[in-house]
Each structure stands twice: as structure tokens, then as C-alpha cells.
C-alpha positions as a printed NumPy array, in Angstrom:
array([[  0.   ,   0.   ,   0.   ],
       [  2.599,   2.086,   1.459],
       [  4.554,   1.432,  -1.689],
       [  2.326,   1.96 ,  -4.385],
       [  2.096,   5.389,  -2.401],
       [ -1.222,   5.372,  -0.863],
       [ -1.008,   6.787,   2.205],
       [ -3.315,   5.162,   5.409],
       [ -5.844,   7.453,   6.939],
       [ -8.032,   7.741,  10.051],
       [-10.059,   4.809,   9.3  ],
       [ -7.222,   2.683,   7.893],
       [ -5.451,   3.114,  11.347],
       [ -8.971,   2.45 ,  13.205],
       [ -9.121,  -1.054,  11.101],
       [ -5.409,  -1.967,  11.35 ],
       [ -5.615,  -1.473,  15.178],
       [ -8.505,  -3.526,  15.618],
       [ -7.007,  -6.26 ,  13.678],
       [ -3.534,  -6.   ,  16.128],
       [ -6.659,  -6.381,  19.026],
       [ -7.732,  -9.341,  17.529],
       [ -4.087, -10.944,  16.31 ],
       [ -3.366, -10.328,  20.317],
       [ -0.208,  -8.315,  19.164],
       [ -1.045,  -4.701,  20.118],
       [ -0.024,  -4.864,  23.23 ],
       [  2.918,  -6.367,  22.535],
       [  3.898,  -3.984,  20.566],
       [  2.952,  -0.796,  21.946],
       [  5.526,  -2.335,  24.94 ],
       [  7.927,  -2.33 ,  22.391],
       [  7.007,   1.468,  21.142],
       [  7.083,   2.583,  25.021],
       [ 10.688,   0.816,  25.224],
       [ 11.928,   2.613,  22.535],
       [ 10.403,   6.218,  22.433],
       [  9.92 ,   6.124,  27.077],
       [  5.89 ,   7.467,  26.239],
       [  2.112,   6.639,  24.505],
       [  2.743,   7.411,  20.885],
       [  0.007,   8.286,  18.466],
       [ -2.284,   5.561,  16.829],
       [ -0.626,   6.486,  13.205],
       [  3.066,   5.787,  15.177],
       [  1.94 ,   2.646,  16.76 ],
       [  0.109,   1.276,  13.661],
       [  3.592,   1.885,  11.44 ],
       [  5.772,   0.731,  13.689],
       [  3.599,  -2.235,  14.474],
       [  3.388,  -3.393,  10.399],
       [  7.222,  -2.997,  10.221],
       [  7.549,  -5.601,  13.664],
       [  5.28 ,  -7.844,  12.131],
       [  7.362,  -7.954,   8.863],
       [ 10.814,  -8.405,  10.512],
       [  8.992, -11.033,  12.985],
       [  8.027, -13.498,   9.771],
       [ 12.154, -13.207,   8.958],
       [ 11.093, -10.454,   5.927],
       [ 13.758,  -8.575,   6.868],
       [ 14.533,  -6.78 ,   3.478],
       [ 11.024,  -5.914,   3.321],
       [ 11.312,  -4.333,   6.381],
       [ 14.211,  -2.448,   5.543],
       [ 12.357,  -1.03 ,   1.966],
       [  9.255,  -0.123,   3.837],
       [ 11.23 ,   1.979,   6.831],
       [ 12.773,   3.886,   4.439],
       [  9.801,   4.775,   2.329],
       [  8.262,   5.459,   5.662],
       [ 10.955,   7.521,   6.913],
       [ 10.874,   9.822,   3.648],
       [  7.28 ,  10.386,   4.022],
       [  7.718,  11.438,   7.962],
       [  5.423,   8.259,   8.938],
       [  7.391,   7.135,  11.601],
       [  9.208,   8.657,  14.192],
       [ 13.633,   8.585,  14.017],
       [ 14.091,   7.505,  17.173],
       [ 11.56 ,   4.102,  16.202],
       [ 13.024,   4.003,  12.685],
       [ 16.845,   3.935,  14.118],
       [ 15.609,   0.998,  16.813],
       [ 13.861,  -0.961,  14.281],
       [ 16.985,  -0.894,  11.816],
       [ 19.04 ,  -2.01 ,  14.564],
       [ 16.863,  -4.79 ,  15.186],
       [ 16.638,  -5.921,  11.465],
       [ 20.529,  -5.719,  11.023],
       [ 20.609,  -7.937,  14.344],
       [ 18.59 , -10.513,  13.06 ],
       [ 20.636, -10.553,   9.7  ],
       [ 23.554, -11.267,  12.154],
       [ 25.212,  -7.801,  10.758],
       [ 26.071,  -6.644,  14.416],
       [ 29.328,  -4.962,  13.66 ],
       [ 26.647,  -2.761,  10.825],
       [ 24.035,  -2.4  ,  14.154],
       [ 26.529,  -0.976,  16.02 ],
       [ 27.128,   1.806,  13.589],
       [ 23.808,   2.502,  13.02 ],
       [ 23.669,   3.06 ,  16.713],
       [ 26.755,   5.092,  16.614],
       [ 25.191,   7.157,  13.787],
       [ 21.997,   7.544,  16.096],
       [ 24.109,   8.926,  18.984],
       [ 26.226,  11.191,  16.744],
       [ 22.478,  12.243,  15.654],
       [ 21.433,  13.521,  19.341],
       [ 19.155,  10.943,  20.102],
       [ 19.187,   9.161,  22.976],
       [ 19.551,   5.352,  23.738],
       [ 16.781,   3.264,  24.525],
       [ 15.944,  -0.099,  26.417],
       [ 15.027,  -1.678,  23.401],
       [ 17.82 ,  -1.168,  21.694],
       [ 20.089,  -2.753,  24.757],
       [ 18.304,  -5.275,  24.767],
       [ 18.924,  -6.455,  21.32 ],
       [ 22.437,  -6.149,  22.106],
       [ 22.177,  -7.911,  24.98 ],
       [ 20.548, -10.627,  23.374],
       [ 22.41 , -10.873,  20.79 ],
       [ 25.762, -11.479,  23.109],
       [ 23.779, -14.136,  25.101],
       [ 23.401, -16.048,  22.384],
       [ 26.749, -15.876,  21.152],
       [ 27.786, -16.733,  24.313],
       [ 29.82 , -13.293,  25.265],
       [ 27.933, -13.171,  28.933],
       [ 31.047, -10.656,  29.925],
       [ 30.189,  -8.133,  27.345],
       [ 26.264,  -8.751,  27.88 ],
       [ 27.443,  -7.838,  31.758],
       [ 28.886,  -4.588,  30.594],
       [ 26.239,  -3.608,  28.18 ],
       [ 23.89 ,  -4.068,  31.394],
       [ 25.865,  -2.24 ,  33.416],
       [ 26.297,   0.923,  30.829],
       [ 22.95 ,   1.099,  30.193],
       [ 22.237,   1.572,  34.169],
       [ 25.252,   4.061,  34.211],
       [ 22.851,   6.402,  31.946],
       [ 19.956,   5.816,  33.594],
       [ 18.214,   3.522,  32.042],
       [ 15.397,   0.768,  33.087],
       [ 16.209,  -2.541,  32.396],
       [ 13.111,  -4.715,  31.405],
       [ 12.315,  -8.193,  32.086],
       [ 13.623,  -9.728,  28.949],
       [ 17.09 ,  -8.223,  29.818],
       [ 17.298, -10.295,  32.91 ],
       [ 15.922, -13.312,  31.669],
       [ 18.494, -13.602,  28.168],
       [ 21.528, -13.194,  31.092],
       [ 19.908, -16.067,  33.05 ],
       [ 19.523, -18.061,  29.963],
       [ 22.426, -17.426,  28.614],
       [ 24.687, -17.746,  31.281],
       [ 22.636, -21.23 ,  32.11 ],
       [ 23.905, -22.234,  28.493],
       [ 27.581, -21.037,  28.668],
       [ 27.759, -23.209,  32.512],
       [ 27.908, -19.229,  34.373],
       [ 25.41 , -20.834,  37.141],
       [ 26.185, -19.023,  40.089],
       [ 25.796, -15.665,  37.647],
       [ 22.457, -17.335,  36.222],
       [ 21.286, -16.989,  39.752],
       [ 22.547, -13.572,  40.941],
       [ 20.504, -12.17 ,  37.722],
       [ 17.031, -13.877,  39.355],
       [ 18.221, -12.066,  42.716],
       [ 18.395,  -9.429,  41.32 ],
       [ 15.083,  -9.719,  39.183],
       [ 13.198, -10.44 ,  42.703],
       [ 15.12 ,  -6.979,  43.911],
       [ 13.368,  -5.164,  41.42 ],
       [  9.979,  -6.821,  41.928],
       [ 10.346,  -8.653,  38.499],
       [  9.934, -12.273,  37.939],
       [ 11.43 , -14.514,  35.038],
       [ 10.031, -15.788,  32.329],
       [  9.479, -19.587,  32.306],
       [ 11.714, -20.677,  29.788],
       [ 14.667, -18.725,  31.283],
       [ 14.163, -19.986,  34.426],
       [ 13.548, -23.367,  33.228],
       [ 17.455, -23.023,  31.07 ],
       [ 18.743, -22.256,  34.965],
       [ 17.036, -24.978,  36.265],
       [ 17.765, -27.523,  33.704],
       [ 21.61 , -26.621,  34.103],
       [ 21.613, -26.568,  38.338],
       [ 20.047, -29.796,  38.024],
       [ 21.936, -31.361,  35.699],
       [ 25.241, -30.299,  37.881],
       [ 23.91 , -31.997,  40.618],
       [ 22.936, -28.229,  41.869],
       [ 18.725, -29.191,  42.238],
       [ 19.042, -28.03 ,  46.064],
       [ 20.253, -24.17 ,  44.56 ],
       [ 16.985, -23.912,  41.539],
       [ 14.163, -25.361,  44.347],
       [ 15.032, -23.064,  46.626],
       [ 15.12 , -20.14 ,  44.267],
       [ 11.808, -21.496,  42.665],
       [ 10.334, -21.636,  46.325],
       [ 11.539, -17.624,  46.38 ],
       [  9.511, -17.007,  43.064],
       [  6.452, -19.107,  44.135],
       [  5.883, -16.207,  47.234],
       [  6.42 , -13.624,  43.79 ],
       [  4.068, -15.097,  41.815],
       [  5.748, -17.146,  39.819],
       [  4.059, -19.702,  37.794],
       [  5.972, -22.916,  36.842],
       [  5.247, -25.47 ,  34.382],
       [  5.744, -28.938,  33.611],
       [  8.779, -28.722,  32.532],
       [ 10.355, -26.569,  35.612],
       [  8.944, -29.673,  37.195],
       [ 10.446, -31.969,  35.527],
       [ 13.815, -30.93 ,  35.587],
       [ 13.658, -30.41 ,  39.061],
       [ 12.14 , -34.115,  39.828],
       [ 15.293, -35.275,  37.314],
       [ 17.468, -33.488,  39.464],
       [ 16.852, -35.171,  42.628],
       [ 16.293, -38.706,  41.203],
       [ 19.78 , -38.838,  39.531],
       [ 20.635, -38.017,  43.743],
       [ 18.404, -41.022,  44.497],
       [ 16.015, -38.616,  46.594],
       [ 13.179, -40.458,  46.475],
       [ 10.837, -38.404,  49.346],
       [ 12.345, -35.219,  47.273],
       [ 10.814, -36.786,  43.975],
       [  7.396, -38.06 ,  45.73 ],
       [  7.263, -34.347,  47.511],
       [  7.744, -32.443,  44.102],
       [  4.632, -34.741,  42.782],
       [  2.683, -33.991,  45.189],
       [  3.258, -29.768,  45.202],
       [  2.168, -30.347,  41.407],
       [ -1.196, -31.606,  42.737],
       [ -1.774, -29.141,  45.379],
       [ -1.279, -26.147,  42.902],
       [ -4.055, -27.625,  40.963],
       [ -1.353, -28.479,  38.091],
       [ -1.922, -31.142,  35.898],
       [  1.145, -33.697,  35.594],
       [  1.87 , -33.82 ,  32.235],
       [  4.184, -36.597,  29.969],
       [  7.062, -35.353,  30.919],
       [  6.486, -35.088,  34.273],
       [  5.478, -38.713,  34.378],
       [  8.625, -39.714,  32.282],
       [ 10.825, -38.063,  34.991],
       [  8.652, -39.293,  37.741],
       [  9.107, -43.25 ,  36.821],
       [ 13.057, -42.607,  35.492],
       [ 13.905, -40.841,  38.9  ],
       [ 11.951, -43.356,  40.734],
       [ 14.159, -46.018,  38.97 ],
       [ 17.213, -44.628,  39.891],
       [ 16.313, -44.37 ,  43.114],
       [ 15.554, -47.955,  43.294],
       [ 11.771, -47.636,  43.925],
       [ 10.628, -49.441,  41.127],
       [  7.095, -51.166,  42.889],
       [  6.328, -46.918,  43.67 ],
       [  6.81 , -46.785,  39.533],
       [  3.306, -48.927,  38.66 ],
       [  1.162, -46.663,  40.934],
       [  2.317, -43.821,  38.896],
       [  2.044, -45.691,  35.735],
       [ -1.774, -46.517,  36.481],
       [ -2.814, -42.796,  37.075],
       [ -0.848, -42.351,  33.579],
       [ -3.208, -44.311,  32.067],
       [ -6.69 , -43.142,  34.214],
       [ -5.57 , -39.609,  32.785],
       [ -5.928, -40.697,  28.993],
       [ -1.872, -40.128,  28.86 ],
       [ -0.091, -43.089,  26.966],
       [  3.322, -43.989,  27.943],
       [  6.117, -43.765,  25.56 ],
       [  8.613, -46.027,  24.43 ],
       [ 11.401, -43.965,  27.001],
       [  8.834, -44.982,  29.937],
       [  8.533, -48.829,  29.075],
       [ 11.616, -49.523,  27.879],
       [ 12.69 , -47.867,  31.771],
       [ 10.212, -49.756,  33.404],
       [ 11.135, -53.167,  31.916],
       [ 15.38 , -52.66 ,  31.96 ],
       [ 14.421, -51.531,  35.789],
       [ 12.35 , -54.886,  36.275],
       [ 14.641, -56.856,  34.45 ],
       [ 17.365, -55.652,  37.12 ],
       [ 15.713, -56.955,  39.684],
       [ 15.201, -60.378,  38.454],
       [ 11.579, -59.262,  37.842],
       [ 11.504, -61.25 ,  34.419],
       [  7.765, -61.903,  33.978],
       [  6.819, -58.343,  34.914],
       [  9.057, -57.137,  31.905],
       [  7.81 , -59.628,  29.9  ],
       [  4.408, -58.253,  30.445],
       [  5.401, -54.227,  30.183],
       [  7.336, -55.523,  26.383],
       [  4.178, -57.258,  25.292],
       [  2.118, -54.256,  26.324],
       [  4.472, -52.149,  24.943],
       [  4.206, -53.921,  21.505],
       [  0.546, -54.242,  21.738],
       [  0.34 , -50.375,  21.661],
       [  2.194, -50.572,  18.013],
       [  5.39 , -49.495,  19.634],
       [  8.858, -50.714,  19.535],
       [ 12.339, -50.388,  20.637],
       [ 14.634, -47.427,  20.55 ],
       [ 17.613, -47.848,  18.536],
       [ 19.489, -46.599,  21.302]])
């Protein structure tokens, strides 16, 4: 539209914002707009800035580029937006030595820095697994007085989960809880993945306990790393306890809870405790996988318990599986 230079008006913004509404990506959106400009913009603003996220979200990103630019020479969007939004599309193209010039040039320009625009950075040095830069970046944008926002805190955790920076994972949720800000599941659930894996489980329940009293809502899999964690310890009242905390916050157990549930039971030698939770598998309509029989009978089989893994591989094959390869 934009393009073939035909220009929206009053009731082409109306529509397009109702359609955001209904997408459920306004919101989202105008967070991103209040990131980057620190105030409300106008509906024209939001609506421009919100078609140019969309394209760079579906991986567009040349189209994104062309239609900032045609934007920006009719005065459609504001410079501060258009500068944030070019960073962001040279980010995702992986040019980040060409973002940081553009951000240069924006600063040469006057105008200020912005969370957003951090946060891209910051991002962007998670992932490539520079958590000392993505430290400094943090810290610089405090030094000028900036907010951080949730999603700063929560790529550190994650990425210093990934690059084995634990103990750094964790200081970012302290501080997160300092500011009255929870993380985001899947962050937390990178942390707790990692602590449990290093046989750290004690160090991510207690910190999940500290987000429960914030509000914190965990899932499955925070569960199931957790339960992982303390059957590869042979806790078995730690495993039975976690089960349990599931039910009482009116969470349904799902597969992978139950997969972690009979493995850690295993390990911890409990393998009679292992059918009860394989029968309440079944009275919830969830089918066990090959990982869960092929468990159940090796675990069996250990034990000298040859006719109850005979019975678990017949079932097993009955319910048109078979054997992993590995």
C-alpha cells in the first residue's frame, strides 16, 4: 500500500488497530514502542511501527528495511523508532558490527539510547555466548539511567545457564526479585535444567520456592527438571514431595512429568512406587512412551523381575510401539 504510495488514513489506522486487538499483538507492541520512544505514541506511530515488527517477525527482513525507508521519507514514523527498528533488522541478519554503527550514527544524531535497543544487544551477546560483554552492556545502560526490562534479565539467566555461568544465572534472578520482576518460564527453566543437571537441584528449588511467594508460575517442565534433578541423587521423598506440590497447585502432571517421575523413581531404586504412577498415567488418557517402558522393563529386568518385563514388552508392543535404537 505504502509502496504503491497510498497513504493510510483515520479509518485505515482504526481497522489496522482492531485487527492487532484481535491478532493479540497490540499490546505487545505498543511495549515495544514505550521501550523505545519512554511514552504513549500516536495511533498512526503505533500502527507503522507495528506493520514494520510484524514484517521483521516473519524473517522479511529486506522488506522491512524497503518499507522503513519509504516510511521515513514520508515522515510516517518517528527517528528515534526508525533507528531501533533498523538495529533490530541488522541484528537478526547477524550484521552486528553494521548495528553498532547505526547506533553510533543515532548517537552522533542527538538521540538518545533506549531499552530496546540494549536489549537487542544484549541478546544478541547471550546467544553468542559473550555473557562478559552482555554484563557490561547491562551495566552501561544503568550508568545512563536507564530501566532494564524483564527480557534483559531473563536472556543473562539463559544465557549464562547455556555457557555453565550458574552461580551468575542466579545472581541475575536475585536481582530480578530486587526489582519486583519475575522470570520468564523458559529462562528460568534453562537455569534450572543446568543446576540440576550439575547436581545443583538443592540451589533452583530453593530459588523457585523464592519465586512461588512472587508469583511465579511454573510449568511442567520446571517440574520436571527439578524431579530429574533429585532422582539422579536417588532422593526419592524429594521426587514423591515435588509430585505432590504439582497436585496441590491444581497443576496437571503432564508426559514429561510422568517420564521423569518413573526414570527418577528407577534410579532411586523404587521401582514397585513406579506402577502406581504408571496406572494414574493411564486413568488420565496419557499413553506412555517407548522412554517410559523400555525404563520400566530394563528396571524390572534388574531386579530379576523377568515376567513383569515380559508383560510391560508385550504391552508395549501391543500399543504398536517398539524399541529405541538406542
Amino acid at each position: 500500500m505504502i509502496q504503491n504510495r497510498t497513504y493510510p488514513n483515520e479509518v485505515t489506522i482504526r481497522t489496522m488497530i482492531s485487527a492487532l486487538c484481535k491478532e493479540g499483538h497490540l499490546l505487545k507492541y505498543v511495549d515495544i514502542l514505550d521501550q523505545i520512544h519512554g511514552f504513549r505514541c500516536s495511533p498512526s506511530v503505533i500502527v507503522n511501527t507495528s506493520l514494520i515488527l510484524k514484517i521483521l517477525e516473519e524473517g522479511r527482513i529486506e522488506d522491512g528495511m524497503v518499507l522503513l525507508k519509504s516510511m521515513l521519507q514520508k515522515i510516517m514514523i518517528l527517528d528515534t523508532v526508525a533507528y531501533s527498528l533498523i538495529i533490530h533488522a541488522k541484528v537478526k541478519l547477524g550484521n552486528l558490527e553494521s548495528a553498532w554503527k547505526v547506533y553510533e550514527e543515532m548517537q552522533n544524531r542527538g538521540f538518545q539510547a533506549n531499552p530496546y535497543i540494549y536489549t537487542l544487544f544484549i541478546g544478541v551477546h547471550c546467544k553468542e555466548g559473550r555473557i562478559a560483554e552482555a554484563h557490561c552492556l547491562m551495566k552501561e545502560m544503568e550508568d545512563l539511567g536507564l530501566k532494564p526490562y524483564s527480557e534483559c534479565f531473563d536472556l543473562l539467566i539463559e544465557g549464562c545457564a547455556k555457557a555453565g555461568k550458574l552461580e551468575e544465572s542466579l545472581m541475575n534472578c536475585e536481582k530480578m526479585l530486587e526489582r519486583r520482576l519475575v522470570p520468564s518460564c523458559w529462562a528460568f527453566n534453562e537455569m534450572v535444567g543446568k543446576l540440576s543437571e550439575n547436581g545443583n537441584v538443592e540451589q533452583a528449588n530453593a530459588m523457585l520456592t523464592l519465586l512461588l511467594d512472587k508469583g511465579f508460575l511454573p510449568d511442567e517442565i520446571t517440574y520436571s527438571h527439578l524431579i530429574d534433578g533429585y532422582g539422579k541423587k536417588g532422593e526419592f521423598h524429594e521426587v514423591v514431595k515435588l509430585y505432590y506440590e504439582i497436585e496441590n497447585r491444581s497443576l496437571s502432571p503432564g508426559l514429561l512429568v510422568y517420564i521423569s517421575m518413573i526414570r527418577s523413581l528407577c534410579l532411586s531404586g523404587k521401582v514397585e512406587e513406579t506402577e502406581k504412577y504408571l496406572r494414574i498415567m493411564k486413568e488420565c488418557s496419557l499413553a506412555p512412551t517407548v522412554c517410559i517402558y523400555e525404563t520400566l522393563i530394563a528396571s524390572h529386568s534388574k531386579k530379576g523381575d523377568r515376567t513383569r518385563a515380559l508383560h510391560l514388552r508385550d504391552e508395549m508392543f501391543s500399543q504398536g510401539l517398539r524399541p529405541s535404537c538406542s
